[in-house]
C-alpha positions as CSV (number, residue, x, y, z in Angstrom):
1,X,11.2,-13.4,-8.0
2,X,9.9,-10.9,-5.6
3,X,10.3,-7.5,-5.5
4,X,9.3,-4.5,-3.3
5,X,7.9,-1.0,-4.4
6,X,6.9,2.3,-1.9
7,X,3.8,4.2,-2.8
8,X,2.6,7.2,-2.1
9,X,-1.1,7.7,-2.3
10,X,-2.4,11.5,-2.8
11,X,-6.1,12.6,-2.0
12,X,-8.7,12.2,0.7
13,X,-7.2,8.6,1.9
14,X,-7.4,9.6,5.7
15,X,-10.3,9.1,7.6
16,X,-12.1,6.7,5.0
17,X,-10.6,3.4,6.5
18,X,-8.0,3.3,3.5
19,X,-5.3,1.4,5.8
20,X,-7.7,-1.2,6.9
21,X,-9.2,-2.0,3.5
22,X,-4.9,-1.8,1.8
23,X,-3.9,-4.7,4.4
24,X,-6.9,-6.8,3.9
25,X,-6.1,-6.4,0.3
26,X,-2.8,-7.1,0.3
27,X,-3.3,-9.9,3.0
28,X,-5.3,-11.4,0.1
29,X,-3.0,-11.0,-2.7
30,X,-0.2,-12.8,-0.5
31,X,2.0,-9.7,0.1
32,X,3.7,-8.5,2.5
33,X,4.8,-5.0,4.3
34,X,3.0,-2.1,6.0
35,X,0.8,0.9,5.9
36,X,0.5,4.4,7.6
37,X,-0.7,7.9,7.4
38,X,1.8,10.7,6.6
39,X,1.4,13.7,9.0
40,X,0.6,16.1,5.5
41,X,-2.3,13.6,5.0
42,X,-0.7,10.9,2.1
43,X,-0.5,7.2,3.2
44,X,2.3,5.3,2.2
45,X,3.0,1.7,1.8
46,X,6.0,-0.9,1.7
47,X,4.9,-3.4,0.0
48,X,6.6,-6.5,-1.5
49,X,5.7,-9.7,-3.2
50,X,5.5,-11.4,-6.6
51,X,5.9,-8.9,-9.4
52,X,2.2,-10.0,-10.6
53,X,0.4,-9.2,-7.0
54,X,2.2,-6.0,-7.1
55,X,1.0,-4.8,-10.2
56,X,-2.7,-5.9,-9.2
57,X,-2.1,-4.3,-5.9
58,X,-0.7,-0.9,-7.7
59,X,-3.9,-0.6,-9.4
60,X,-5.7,-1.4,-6.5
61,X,-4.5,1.4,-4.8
62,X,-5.6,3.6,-7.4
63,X,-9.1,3.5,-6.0
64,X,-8.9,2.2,-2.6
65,X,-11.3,1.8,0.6
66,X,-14.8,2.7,-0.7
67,X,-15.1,6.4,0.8
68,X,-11.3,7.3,-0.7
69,X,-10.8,9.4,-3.3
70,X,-7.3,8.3,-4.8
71,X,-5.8,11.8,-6.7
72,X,-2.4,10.4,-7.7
73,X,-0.6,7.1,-6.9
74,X,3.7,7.4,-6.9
75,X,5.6,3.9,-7.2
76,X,9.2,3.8,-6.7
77,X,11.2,0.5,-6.7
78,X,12.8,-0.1,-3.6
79,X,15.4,-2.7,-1.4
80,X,13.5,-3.5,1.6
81,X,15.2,-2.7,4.3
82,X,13.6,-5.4,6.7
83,X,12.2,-9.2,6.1
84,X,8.5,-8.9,6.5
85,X,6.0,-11.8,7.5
86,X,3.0,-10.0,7.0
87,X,1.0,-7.0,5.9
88,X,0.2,-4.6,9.0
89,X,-0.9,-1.2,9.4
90,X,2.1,1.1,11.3
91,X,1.0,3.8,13.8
């Protein structure tokens, strides 16, 4: 069954391509959802799929794009709001 969570990723994860590198990821994994920068420089993340991807994709997003430096990760179960049909990066 599939599920959705919303994180919130703490540290340097602006400016080091972290968005890009999260939807390729999760593109592979076979999720679906989105990705954008907070204004107090977190990036957050709908993301929803088979329990199994998730999990892969929560520890994933522990270390990130290459240049991030991932200080703290916060899950929180969610019910999605909207139907999604891919992974994308919000502006």
């Amino acid at each position: 069954m599939d599920q959705c969570i919303k994180a919130i990723v703490r540290g340097r994860v602006q400016g080091v391509f972290f968005r890009a590198y999260t939807e390729e990821e999760a593109r592979r994994q076979g999720l679906v959802g989105w990705v954008r920068n907070l204004t107090n420089g977190d990036v957050e993340a709908m993301i929803c799929g088979p329990a199994g991807n998730i999990e892969s994709m929560i520890k994933w997003l522990h270390t990130g794009s290459p240049m991030a430096n991932v200080r703290e990760v916060n899950v929180t179960g969610v019910e999605s709001p909207e139907q999604f049909e891919k992974f994308e990066i919000r502006f």
